[in-house]
DOMIGU-383240 format. One line per 4 residues: their letters; for each residue x, y, z of N, C-alpha, C. Coordinates in nm, 3 decimals. Layout:
# residues N
a> X:Y:Z:X:Y:Z:X:Y:Z | ...
# end
This chain:
# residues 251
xxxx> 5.628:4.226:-12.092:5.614:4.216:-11.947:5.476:4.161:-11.913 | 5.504:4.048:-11.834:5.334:4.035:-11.810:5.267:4.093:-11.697 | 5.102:4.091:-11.691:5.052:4.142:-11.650:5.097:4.126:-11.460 | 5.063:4.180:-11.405:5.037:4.156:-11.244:4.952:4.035:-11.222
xxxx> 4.959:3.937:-11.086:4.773:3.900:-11.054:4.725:3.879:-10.991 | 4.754:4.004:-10.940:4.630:4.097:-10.878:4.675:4.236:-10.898 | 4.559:4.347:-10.895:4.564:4.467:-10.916:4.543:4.553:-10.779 | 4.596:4.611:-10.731:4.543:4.690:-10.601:4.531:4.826:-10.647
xxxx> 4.445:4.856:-10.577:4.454:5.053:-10.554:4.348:5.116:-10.394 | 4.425:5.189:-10.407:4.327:5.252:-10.245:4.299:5.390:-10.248 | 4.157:5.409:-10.218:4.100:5.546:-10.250:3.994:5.560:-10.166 | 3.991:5.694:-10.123:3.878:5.697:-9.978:3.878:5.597:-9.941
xxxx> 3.968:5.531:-9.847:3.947:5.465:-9.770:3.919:5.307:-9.806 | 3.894:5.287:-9.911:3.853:5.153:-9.969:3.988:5.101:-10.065 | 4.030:5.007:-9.979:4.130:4.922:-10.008:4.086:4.805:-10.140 | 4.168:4.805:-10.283:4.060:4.706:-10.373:4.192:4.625:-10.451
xxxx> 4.101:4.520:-10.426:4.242:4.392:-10.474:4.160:4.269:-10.589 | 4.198:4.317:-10.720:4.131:4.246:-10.793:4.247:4.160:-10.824 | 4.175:4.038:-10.867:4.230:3.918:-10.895:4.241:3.921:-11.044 | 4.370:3.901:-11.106:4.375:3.933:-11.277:4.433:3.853:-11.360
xxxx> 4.395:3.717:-11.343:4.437:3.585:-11.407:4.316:3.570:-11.492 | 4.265:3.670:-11.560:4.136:3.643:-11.683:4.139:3.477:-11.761 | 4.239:3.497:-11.812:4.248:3.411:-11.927:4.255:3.267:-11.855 | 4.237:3.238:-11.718:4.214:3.105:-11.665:4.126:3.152:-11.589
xxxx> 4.046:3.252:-11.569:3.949:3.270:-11.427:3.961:3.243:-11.345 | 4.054:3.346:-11.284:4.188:3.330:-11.190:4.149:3.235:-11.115 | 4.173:3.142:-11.188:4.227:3.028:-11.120:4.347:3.009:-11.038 | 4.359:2.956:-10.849:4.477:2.963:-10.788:4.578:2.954:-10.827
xxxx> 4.697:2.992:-10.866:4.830:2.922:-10.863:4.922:2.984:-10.760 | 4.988:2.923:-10.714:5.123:2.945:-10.611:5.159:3.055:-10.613 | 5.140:3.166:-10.715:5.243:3.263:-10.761:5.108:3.337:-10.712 | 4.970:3.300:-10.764:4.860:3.435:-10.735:4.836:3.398:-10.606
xxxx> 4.853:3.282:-10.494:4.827:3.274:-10.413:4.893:3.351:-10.336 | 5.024:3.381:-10.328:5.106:3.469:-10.265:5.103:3.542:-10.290 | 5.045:3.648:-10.428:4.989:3.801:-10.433:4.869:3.844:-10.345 | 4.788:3.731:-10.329:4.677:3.765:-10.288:4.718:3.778:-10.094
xxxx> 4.773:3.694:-10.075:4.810:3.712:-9.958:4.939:3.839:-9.935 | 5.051:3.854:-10.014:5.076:3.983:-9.992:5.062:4.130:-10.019 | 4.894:4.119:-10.070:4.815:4.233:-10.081:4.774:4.267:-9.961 | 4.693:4.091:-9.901:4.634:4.184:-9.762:4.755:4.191:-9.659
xxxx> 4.822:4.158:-9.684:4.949:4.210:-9.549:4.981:4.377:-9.578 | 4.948:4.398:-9.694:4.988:4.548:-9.725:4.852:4.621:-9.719 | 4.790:4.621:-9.695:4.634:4.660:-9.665:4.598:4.659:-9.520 | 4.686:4.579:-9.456:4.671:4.553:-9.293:4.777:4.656:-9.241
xxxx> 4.885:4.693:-9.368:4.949:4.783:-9.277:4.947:4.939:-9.355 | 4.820:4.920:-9.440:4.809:5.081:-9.445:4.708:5.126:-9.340 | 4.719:5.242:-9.307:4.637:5.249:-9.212:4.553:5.380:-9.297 | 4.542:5.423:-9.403:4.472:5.453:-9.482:4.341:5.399:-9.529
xxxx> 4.353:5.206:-9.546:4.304:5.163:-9.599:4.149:5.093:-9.497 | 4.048:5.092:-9.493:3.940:5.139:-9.333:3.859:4.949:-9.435 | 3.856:4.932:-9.569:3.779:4.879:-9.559:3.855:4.821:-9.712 | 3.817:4.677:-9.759:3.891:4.566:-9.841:3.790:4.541:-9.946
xxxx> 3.755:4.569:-10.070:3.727:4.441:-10.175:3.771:4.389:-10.210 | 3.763:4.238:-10.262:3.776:4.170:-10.312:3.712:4.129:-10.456 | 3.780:4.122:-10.576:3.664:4.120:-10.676:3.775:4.031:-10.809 | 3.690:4.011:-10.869:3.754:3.910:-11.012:3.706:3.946:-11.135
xxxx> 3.767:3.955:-11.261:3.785:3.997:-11.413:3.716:3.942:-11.481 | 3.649:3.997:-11.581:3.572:3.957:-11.657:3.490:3.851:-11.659 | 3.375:3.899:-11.571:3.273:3.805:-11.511:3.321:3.628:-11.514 | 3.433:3.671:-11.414:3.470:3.500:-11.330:3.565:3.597:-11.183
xxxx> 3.441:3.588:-11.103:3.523:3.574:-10.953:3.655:3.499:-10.941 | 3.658:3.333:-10.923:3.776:3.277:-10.916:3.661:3.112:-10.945 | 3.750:3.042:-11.079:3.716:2.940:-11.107:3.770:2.825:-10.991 | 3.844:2.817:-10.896:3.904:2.738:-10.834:4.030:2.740:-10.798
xxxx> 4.091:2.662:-10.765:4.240:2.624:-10.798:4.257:2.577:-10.949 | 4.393:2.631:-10.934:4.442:2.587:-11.096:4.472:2.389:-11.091 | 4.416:2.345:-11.203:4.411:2.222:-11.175:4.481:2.144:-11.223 | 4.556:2.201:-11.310:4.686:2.159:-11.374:4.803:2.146:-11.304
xxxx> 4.843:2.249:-11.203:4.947:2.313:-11.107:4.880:2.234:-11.005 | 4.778:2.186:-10.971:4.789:2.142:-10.875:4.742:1.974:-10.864 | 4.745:1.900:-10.977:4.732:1.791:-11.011:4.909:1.717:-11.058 | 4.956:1.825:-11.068:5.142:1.809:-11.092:5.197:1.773:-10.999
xxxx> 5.144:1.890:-10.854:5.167:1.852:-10.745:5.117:1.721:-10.685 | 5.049:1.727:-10.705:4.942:1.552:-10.642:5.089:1.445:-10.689 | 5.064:1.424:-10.847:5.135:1.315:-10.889:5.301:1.317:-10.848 | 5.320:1.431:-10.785:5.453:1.429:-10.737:5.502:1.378:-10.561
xxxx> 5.349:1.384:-10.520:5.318:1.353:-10.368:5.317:1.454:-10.274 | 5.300:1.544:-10.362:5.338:1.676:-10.240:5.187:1.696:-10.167 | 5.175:1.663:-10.025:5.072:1.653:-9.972:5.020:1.801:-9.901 | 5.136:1.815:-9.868:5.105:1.964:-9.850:5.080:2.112:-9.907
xxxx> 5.057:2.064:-10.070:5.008:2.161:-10.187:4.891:2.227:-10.140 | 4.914:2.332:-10.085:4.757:2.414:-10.118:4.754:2.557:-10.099 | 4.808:2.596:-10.221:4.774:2.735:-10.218:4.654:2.809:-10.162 | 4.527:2.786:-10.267:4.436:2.863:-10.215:4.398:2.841:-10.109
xxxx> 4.393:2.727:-10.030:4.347:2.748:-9.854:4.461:2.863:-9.772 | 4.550:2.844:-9.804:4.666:2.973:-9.756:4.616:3.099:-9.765 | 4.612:3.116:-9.920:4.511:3.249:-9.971:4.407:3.308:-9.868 | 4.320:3.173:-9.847:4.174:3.210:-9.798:4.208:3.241:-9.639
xxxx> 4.285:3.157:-9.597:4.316:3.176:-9.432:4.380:3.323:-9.411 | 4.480:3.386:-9.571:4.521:3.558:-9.526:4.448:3.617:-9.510 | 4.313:3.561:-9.598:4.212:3.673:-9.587:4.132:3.670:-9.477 | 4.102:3.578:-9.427:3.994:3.536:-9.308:4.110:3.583:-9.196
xxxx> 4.206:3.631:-9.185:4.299:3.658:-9.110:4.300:3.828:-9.094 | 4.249:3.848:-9.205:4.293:4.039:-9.194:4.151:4.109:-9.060 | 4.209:4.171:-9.002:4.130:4.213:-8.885:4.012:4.378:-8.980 | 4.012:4.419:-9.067:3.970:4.481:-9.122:3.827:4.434:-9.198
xxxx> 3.763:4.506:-9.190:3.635:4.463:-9.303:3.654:4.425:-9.471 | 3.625:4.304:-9.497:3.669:4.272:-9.661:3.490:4.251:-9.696 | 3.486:4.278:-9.805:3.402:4.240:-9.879:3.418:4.208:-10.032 | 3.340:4.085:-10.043:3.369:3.983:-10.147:3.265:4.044:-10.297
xxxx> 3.287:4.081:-10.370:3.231:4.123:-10.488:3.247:4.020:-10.638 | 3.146:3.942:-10.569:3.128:3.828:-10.677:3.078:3.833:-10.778 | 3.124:3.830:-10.900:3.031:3.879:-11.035:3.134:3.694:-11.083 | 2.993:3.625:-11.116:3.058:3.519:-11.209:3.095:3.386:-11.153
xxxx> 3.099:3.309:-11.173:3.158:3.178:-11.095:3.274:3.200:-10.967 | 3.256:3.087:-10.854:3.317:3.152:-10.750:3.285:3.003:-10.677 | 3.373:2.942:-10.748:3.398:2.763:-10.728:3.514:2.706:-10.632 | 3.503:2.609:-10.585:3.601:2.603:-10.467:3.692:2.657:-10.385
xxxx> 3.821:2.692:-10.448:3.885:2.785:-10.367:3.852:2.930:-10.396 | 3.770:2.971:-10.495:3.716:3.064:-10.479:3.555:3.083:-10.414 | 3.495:3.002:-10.381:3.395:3.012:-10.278:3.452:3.005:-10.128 | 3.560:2.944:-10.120:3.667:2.956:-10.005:3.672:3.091:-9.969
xxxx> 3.736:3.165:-10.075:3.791:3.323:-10.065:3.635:3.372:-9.991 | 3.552:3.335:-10.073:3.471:3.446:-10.077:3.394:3.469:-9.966 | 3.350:3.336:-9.891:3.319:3.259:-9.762:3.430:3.339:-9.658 | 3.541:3.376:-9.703:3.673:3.440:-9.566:3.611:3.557:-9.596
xxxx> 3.572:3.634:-9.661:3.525:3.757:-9.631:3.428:3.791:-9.532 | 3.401:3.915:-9.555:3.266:3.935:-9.409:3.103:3.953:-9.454 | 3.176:4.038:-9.597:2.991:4.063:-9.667:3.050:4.002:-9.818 | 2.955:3.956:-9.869:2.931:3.895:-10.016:2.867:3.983:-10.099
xxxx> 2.850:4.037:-10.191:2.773:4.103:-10.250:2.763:4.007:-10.393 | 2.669:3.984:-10.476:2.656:3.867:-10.553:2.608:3.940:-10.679 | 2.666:3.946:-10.811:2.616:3.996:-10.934:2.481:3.866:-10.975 | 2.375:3.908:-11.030:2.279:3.780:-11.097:2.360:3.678:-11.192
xxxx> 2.500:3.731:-11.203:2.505:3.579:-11.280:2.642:3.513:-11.221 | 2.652:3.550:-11.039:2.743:3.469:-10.994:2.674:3.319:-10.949 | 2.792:3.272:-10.940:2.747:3.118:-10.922:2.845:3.010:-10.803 | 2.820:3.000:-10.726:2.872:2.935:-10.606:2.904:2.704:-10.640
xxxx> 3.015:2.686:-10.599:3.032:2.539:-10.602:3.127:2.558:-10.498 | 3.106:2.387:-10.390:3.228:2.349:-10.344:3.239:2.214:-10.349 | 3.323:2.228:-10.445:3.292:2.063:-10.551:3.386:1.928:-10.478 | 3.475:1.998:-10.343:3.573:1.874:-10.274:3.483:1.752:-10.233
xxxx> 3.429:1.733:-10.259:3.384:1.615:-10.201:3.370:1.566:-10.375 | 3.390:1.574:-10.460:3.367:1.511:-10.569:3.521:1.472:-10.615 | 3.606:1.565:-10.589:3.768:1.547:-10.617:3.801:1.455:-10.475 | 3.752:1.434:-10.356:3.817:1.342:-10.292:3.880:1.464:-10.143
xxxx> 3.817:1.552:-10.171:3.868:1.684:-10.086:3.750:1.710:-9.995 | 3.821:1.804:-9.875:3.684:1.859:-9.804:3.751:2.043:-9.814 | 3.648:2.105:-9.888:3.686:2.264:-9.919:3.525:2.331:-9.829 | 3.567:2.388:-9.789:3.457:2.517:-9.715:3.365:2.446:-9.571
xxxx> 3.416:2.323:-9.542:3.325:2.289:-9.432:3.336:2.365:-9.292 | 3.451:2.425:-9.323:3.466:2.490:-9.136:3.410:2.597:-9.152 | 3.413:2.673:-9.304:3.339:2.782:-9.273:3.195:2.833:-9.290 | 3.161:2.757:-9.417:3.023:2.732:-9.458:2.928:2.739:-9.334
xxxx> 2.930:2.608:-9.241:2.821:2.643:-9.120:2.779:2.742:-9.105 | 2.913:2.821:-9.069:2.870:2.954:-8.958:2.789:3.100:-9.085 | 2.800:3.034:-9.215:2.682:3.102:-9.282:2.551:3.060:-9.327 | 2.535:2.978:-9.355:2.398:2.922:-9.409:2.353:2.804:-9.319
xxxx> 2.458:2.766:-9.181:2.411:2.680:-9.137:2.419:2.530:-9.131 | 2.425:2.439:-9.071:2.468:2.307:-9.076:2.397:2.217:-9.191 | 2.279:2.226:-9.209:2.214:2.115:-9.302:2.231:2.192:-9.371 | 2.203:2.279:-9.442:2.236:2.368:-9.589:2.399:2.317:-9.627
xxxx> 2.475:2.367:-9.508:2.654:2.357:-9.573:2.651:2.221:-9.644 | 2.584:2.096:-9.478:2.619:1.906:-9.581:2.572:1.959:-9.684 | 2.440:1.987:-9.715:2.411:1.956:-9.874:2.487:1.992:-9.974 | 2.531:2.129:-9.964:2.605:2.186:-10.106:2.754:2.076:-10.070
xxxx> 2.830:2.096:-9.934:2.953:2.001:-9.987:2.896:1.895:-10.027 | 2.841:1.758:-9.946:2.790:1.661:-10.013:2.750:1.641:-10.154 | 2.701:1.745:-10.207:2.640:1.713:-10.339:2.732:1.792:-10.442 | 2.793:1.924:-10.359:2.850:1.955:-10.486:2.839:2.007:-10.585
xxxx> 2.689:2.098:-10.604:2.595:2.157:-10.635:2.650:2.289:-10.678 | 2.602:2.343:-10.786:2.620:2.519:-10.789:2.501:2.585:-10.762 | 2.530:2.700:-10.685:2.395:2.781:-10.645:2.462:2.868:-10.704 | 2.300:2.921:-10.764:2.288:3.085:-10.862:2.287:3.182:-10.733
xxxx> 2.288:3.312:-10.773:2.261:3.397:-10.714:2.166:3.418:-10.611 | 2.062:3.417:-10.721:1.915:3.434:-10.613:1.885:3.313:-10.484 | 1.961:3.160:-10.510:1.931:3.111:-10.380:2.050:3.125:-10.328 | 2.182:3.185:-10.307:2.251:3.198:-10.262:2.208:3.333:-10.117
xxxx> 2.164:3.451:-10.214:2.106:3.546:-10.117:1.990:3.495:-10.045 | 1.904:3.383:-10.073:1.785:3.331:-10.013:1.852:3.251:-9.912 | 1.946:3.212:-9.849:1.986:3.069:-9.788:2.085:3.136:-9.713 | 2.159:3.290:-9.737:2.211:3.356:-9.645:2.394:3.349:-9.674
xxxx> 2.380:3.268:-9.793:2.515:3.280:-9.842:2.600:3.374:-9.875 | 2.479:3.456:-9.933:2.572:3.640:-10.008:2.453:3.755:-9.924 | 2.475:3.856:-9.848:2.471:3.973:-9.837:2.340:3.995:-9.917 | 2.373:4.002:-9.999:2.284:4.106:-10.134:2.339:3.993:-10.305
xxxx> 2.207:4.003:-10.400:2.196:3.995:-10.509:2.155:4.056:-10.582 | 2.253:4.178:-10.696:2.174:4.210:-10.751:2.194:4.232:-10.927 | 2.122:4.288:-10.970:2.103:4.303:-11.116:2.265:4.341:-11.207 | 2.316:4.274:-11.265:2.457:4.309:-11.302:2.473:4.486:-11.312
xxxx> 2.408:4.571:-11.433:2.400:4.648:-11.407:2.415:4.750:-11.300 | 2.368:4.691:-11.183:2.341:4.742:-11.040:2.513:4.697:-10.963 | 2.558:4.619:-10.982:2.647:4.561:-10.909:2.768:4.640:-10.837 | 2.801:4.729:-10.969:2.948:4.814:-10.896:2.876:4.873:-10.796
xxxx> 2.779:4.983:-10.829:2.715:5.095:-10.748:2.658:4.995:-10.603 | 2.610:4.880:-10.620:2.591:4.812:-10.460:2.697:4.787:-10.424 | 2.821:4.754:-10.504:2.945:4.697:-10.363:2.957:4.846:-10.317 | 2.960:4.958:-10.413:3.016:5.086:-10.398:2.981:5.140:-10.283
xxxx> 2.855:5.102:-10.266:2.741:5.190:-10.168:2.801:5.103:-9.991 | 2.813:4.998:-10.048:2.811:4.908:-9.902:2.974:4.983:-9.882 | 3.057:4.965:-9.933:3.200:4.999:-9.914:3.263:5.148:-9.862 | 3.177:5.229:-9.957:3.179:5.372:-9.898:3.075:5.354:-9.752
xxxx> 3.021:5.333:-9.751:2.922:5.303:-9.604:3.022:5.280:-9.481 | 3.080:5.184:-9.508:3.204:5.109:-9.393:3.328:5.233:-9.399 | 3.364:5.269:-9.503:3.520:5.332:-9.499:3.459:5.476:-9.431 | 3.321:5.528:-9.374:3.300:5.649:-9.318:3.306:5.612:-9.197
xxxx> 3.285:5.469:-9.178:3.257:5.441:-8.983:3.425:5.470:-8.971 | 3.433:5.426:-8.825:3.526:5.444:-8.728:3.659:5.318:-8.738 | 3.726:5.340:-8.808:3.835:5.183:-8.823:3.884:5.143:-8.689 | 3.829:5.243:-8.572:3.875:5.130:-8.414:3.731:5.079:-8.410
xxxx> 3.625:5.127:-8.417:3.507:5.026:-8.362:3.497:4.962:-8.492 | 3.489:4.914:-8.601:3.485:4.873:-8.684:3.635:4.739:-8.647 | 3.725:4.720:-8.638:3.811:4.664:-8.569:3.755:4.557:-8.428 | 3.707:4.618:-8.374:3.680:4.600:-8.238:3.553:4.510:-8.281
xxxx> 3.469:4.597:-8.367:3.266:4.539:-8.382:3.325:4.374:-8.480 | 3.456:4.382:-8.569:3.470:4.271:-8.650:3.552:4.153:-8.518 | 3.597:4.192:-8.448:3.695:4.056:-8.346:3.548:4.028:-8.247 | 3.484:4.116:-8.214:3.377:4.060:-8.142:3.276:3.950:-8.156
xxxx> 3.179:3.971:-8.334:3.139:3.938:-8.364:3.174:3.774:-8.401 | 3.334:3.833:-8.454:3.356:3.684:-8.483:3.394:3.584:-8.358 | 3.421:3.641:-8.265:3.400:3.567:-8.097:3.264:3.530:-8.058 | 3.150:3.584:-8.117:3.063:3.519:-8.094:3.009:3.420:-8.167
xxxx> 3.031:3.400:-8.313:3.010:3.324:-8.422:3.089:3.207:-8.382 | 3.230:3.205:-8.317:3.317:3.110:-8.301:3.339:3.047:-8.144 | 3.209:3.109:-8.082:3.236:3.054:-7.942:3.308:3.149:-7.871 | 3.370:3.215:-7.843:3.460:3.287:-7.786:3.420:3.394:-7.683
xxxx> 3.445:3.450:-7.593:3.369:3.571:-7.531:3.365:3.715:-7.535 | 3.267:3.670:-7.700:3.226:3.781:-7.721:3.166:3.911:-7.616 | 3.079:3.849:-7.532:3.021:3.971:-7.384:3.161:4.050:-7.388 | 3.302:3.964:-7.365:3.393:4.040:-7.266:3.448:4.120:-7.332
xxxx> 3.457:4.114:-7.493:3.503:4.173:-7.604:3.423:4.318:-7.588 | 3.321:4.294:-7.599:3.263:4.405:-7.632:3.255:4.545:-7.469 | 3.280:4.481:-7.372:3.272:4.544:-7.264:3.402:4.609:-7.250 | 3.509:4.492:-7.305:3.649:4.587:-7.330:3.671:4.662:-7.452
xxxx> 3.577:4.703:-7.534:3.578:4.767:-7.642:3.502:4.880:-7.583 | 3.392:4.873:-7.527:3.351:5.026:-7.443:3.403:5.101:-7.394 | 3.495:5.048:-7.317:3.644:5.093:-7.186:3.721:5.180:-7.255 | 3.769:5.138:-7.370:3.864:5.170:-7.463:3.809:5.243:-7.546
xxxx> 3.685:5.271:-7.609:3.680:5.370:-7.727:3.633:5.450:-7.677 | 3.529:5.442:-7.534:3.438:5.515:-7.476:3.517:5.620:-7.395 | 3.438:5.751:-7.471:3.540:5.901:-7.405:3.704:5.935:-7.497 | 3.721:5.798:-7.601:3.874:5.879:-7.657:3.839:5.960:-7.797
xxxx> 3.965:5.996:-7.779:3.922:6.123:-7.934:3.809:6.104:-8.075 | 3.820:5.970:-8.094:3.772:5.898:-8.214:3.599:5.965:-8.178 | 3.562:5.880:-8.016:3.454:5.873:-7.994:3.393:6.008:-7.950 | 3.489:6.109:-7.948:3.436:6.214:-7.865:3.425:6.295:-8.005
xxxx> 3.486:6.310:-8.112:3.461:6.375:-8.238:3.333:6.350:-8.281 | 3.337:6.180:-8.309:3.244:6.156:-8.423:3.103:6.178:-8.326 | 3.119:6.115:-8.192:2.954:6.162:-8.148:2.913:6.338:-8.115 | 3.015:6.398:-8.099:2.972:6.549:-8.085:2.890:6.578:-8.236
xxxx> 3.002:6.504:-8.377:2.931:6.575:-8.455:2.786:6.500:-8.487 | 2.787:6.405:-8.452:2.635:6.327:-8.497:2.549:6.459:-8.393 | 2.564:6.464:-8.271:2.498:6.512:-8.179:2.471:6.694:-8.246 | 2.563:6.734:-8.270:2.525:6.869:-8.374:2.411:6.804:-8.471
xxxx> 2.441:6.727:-8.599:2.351:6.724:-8.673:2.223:6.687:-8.657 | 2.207:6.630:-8.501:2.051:6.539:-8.476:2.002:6.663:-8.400 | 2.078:6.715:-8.344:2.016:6.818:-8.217:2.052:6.938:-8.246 | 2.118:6.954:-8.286:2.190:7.118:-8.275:2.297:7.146:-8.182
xxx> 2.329:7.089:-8.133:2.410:7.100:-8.032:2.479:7.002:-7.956 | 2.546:7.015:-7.869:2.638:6.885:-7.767:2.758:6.981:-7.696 | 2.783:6.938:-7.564:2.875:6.958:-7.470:3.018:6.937:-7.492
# end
């Protein structure tokens, strides 16, 4: 029987979807593209699940698309081949907090993936490419900007370039870089961090933000997110008990 590819499990609150195509570094194919996307449809409807990693096997995040499977497709004319942008759009689609746990190369459609997430967390020996402009493709330009910015994004698509770790966290690409060693215990720390907040303002703080990143009106988002959380059960628990532990007390 072969393996799965991808692995899920959910525990306190932290929803985790590893990618388990080792022996190609999970590289896209059609078959993992549609696991990966019907992981997060099943993660969107646990309501258990407050917060998403994302992570890849034996130090390789995701080498790309598979280039075999998808060079078959080319010579056959199928223009509309593209798994991993599908992939990346489920994920940039899930209204929940994902975070991307990059240990290892994390090359086109997997800098795609990793770019749809919200936080990056970067092992020292991950390594970033978005090599479409060398295959004749454009991969990560819509989203790239809105992280590192307009002249940073041309350069890496234009050139095509791999960034290490350390200028990846310098240039605003990943969250955090840190020491392999260190790596589980930092996604761990950031992940348990999120799965204690509140999955309606956490919901609400992720559609806002990205209304403001994308143009959108964010102000009105957030004024109708006050309306709505402000005074209901969620908000009246969790601030009584903050208000016990800071003060001693609350109404």
């Amino acid at each position: 029987m072969a393996d799965p590819l991808v692995v899920t499990t959910v525990a306190d609150g932290i929803g985790r979807l590893r990618l388990n195509r080792a022996d190609k570094r999970n590289a896209i194919t059609t078959e993992l593209g549609a696991a990966i996307a019907e992981a997060m449809v099943a993660f969107d409807e646990d309501d258990s699940v407050i917060v998403i990693v994302i992570e890849g096997t034996d130090g390789s995040f995701c080498a790309g698309a598979d280039m075999a499977e998808a060079n078959a497709e080319n010579l056959k004319g199928n223009r509309r081949f593209d798994p991993s942008a599908r992939a990346a759009q489920r994920v940039a689609a899930t209204t929940k907090p994902i975070i991307a746990a990059v240990d290892g190369p994390a090359y086109g459609a997997g800098a795609l993936i990793a770019c749809s997430c919200d936080i990056r967390i970067a092992s020292d020996r991950a390594r970033f490419r978005f090599p479409g402009s060398e295959y004749g493709l454009v991969v990560g330009a819509a989203a790239l900007p809105k992280i590192v910015g307009g002249p940073v994004a041309k350069e890496l698509i234009f050139t095509g370039r791999a960034v290490g770790a350390e200028e990846a966290a310098r240039i605003g690409l990943v969250n955090r870089a840190v020491p392999l060693a260190e790596f589980s215990a930092a996604v761990d720390e950031v992940a348990r961090a999120i799965a204690a907040a509140s999955p309606l303002a956490l919901r609400w703080g992720k559609q806002t933000i990205d209304a403001s990143i994308n143009g959108g009106d964010a102000r009105g988002l957030e004024q109708q997110a006050d309306q709505l959380l402000r005074g209901g059960p969620d908000h009246i628990a969790r601030f009584s008990k903050a208000t016990q532990r800071i003060v001693g007390g609350g109404s």
